[in-house]
C-alpha positions as a printed Julia matrix, in Angstrom:
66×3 Matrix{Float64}:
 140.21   75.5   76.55
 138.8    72.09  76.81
 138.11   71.3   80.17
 138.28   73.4   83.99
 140.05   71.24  86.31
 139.25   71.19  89.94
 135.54   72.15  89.51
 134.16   69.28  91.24
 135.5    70.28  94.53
 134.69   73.69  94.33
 138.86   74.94  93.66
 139.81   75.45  90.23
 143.02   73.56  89.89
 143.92   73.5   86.52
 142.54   74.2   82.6
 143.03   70.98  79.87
 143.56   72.99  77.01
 143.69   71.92  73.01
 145.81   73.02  70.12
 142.95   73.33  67.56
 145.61   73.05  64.86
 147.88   70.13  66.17
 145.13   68.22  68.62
 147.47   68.37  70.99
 146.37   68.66  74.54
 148.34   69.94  77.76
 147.54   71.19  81.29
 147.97   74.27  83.2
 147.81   75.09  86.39
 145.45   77.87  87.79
 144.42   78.56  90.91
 141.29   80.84  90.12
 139.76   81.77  86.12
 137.28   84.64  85.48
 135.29   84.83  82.71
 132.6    86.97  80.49
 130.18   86.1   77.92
 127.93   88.48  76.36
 128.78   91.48  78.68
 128.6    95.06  78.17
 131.2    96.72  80.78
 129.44   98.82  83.81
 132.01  101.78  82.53
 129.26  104.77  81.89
 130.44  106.18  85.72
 133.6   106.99  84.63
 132.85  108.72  80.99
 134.5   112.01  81.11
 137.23  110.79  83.87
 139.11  108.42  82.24
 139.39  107.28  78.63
 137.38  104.14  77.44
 137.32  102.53  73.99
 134.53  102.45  70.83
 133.1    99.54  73.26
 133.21  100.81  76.83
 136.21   98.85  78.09
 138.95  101.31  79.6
 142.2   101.72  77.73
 144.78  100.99  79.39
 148.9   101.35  79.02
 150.76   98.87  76.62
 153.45   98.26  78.6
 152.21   97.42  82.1
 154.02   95.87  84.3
 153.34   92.74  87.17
């Protein structure tokens, strides 16, 4: 990702993205983006309940569906 679109009224619009092996650059349309950087998941109230990986994260089916 190269740029967030939209940001300077406040509604995410869009993401510029780059093909870091072609340069190319496109645009696609998003109406909201959520992001992490450097965070541990908040998972410790469900050990024993549900599975969770080496890292915390929960495991969840491979074939979910929309």
């Amino acid at each position: 990702m190269e740029e967030v679109l939209g940001v300077e009224g406040r509604d995410v619009r869009g993401l510029r993205l780059i093909n870091r092996k072609t340069g190319e650059r496109s645009e696609l349309a998003v109406e909201f983006m959520l992001f992490g950087v450097g965070h541990e998941p908040n998972t410790r109230m469900f050990e024993g309940h549900i599975d969770v990986d080496e890292d915390g994260y929960i495991k969840t089916a491979s074939k979910m569906q929309a």
